[in-house]
C-alpha positions as CSV (number, residue, x, y, z in Angstrom):
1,X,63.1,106.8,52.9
2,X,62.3,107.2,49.2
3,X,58.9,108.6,47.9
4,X,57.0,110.7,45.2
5,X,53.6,112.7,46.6
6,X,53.5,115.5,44.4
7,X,49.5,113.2,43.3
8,X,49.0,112.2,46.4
9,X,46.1,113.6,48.8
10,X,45.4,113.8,52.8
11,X,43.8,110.2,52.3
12,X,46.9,109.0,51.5
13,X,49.0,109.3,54.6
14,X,48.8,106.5,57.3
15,X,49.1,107.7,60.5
16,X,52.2,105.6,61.4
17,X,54.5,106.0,58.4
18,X,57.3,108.7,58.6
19,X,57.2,109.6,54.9
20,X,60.7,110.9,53.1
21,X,59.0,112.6,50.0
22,X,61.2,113.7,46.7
23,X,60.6,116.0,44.5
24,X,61.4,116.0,40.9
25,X,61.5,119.7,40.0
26,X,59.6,122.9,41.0
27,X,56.2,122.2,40.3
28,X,56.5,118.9,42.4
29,X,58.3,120.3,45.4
30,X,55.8,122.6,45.6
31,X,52.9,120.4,45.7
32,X,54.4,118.3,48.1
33,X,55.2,121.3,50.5
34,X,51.5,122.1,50.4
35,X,50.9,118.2,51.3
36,X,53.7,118.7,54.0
37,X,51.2,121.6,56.0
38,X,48.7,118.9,56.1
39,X,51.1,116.1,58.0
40,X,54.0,116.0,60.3
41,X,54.4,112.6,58.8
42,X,55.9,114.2,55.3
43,X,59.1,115.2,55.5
44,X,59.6,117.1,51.7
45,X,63.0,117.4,50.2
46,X,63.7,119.1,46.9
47,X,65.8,118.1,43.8
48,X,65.8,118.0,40.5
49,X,65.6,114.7,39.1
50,X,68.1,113.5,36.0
51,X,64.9,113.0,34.1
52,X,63.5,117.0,34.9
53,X,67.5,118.4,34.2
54,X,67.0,119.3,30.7
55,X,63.6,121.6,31.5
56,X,63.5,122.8,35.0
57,X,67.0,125.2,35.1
58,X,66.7,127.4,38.5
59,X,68.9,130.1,38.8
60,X,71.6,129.6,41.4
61,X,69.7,131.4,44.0
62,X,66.5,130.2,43.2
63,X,68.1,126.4,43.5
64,X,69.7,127.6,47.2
65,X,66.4,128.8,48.4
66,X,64.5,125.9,46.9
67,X,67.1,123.7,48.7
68,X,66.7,126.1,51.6
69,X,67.4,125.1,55.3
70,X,66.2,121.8,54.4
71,X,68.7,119.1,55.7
72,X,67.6,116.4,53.3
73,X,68.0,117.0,49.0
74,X,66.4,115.0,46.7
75,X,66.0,112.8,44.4
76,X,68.8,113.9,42.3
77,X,71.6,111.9,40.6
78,X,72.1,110.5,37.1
79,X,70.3,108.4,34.9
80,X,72.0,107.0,31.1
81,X,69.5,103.8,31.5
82,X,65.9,105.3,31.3
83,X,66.9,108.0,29.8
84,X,67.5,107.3,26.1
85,X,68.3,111.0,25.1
86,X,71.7,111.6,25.0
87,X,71.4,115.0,24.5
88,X,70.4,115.3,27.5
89,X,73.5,113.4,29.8
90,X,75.3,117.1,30.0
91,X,72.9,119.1,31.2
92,X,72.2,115.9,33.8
93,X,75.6,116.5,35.2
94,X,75.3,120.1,35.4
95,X,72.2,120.0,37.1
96,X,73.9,117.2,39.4
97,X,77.0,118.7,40.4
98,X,75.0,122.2,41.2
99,X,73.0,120.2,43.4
100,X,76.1,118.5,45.2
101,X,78.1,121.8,45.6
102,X,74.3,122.7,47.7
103,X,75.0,119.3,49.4
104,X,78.6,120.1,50.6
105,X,77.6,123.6,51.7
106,X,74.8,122.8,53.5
107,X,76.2,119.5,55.1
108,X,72.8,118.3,53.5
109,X,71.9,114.6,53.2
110,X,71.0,113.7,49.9
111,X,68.7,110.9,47.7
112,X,70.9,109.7,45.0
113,X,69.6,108.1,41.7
114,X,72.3,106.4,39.7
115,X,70.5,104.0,37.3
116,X,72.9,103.4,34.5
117,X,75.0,106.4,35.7
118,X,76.5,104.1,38.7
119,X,80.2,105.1,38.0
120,X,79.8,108.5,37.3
121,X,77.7,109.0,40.2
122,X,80.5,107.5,42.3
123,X,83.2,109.8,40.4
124,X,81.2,113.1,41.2
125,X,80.3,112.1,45.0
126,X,83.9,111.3,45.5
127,X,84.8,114.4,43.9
128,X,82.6,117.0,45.8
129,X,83.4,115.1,49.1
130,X,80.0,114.1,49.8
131,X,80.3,112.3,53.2
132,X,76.8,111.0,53.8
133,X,74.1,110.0,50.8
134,X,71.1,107.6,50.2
135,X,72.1,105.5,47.2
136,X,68.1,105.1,46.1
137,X,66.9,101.7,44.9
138,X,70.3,100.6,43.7
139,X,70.1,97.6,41.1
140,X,73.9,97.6,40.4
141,X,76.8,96.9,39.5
142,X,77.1,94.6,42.6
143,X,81.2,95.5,42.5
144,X,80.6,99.2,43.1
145,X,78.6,99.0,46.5
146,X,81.9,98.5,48.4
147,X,83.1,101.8,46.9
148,X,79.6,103.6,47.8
149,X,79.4,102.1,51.4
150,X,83.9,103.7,51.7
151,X,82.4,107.3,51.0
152,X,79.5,106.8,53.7
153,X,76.6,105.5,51.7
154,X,73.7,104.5,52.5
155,X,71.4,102.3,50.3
156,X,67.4,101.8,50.1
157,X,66.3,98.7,49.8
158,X,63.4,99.1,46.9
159,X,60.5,97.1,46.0
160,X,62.0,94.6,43.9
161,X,63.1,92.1,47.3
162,X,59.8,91.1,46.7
163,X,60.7,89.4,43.8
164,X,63.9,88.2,44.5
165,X,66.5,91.0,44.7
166,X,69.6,90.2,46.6
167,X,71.3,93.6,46.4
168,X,70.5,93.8,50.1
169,X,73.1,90.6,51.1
170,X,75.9,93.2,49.6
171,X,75.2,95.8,52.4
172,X,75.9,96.0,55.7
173,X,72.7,96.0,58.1
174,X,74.0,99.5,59.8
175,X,73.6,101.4,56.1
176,X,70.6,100.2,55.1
177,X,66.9,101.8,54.7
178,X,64.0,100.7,52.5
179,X,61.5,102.5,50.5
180,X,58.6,101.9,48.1
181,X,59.6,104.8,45.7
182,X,55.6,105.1,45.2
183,X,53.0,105.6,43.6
184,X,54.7,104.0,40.6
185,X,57.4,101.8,42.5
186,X,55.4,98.8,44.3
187,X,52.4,99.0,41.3
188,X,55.9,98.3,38.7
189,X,57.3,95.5,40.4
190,X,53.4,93.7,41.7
191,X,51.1,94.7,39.8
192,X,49.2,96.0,42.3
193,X,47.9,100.0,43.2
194,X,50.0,101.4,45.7
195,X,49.3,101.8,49.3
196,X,49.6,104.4,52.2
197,X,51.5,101.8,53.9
198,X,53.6,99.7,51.2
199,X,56.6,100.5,53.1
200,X,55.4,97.6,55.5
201,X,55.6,95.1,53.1
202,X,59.1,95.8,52.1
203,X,60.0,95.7,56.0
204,X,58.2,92.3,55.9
205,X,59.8,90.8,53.4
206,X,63.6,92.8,54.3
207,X,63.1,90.9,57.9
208,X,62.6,87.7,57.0
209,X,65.2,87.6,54.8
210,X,68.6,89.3,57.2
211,X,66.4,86.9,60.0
212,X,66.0,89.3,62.7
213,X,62.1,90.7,63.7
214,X,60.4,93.3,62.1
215,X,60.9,95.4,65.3
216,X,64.6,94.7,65.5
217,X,64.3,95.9,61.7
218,X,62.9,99.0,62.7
219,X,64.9,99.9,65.5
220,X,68.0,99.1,63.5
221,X,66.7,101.5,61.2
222,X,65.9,104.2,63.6
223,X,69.6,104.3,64.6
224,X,70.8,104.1,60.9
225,X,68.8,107.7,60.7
226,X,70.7,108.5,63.6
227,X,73.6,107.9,62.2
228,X,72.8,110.4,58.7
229,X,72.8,113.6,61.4
């Protein structure tokens, strides 16, 4: 549910994955569009990410068309963690809230980056009446998740189970999804070069640990996509 693949190439799409892929800003949206004519398996979303807000300023009907008909948005959000420029944490939220007042319009889904922005995040969703959103990778605080999952969140489960995460035990099997949040998410937490079909790995592990099959994992998840439409 959770991807970057702006870099990637043809040879980097397994056949069997259903690929969610975010964009960052113009230039990546449109690279991954041109990927997207290649594969039915790429389903491309726009956004600006926090980290982009500062240089990639669409006009309003530039960001509407970008956004266009599309009925997932992303990756968008906030970030105060990564992002060490202060300066910057204003034109974040503008970017942010233009994107959520998209959302609302559009009854769109959207990919939601929080990382050291939780509360804010929560503030803004609540505030533009977003009804469905991914929460991407989400690290914490643990004592938020039950305010996320009362406005119809969703959560990812990232790349870090692997090495002992237990943010998943906090949400509720019906609003879960997973995602490597490649090509830098699964080579940051393993060490290893990301591949076309990481996302198994994290359905592996995700199995094991809520004790249910892999294909009872995948079905569940199949009618938590349901459930965002």
């Amino acid at each position: 549910m959770h991807i970057h693949m702006e870099e990637m190439s043809i040879d980097d799409i397994s056949d069997n994955v259903l690929y969610f892929a975010n964009s960052i800003d113009v230039e990546s949206y449109s690279k991954t569009l041109k990927l997207a004519e290649q594969s039915k398996n790429i389903i491309p979303s726009f956004g600006i990410h926090p980290m982009r807000a500062a240089e990639c300023n669409p006009t309003a009907k530039e960001l509407s068309e970008l956004i266009g008909n599309n009925h997932f948005v992303g990756e968008i959000g906030l970030d105060f963690f990564w992002v060490e420029d202060e300066k910057t944490y204003a034109q974040q939220k503008i970017q942010f809230i233009r994107q959520l007042e998209i959302v609302k319009k559009n009854n769109c889904v959207a990919s939601i980056h929080t990382k050291g922005a939780e509360s804010e995040v929560l503030r803004l969703l609540r505030l533009y009446n977003i009804e469905k959103s991914i929460i991407h990778w989400y690290s914490g605080p643990v004592d938020l998740i039950a305010d996320f999952l009362e406005i119809g969140c969703y959560f990812t489960i990232g790349p870090d189970i692997l090495k002992g995460s237990t943010i998943y035990k906090e949400i509720p099997t019906n609003r879960i999804f997973a995602e490597t949040d490649n090509p830098t998410g699964m080579p940051w937490i393993t060490g290893d070069k990301a591949q076309k079909d990481d996302i198994k790995k994290i359905y592996k592990k995700l199995s094991e640990k809520l004790n249910i099959s892999e294909r009872d994992l995948i079905l569940l998840i199949k009618d938590n996509f349901r459930g965002l439409h």
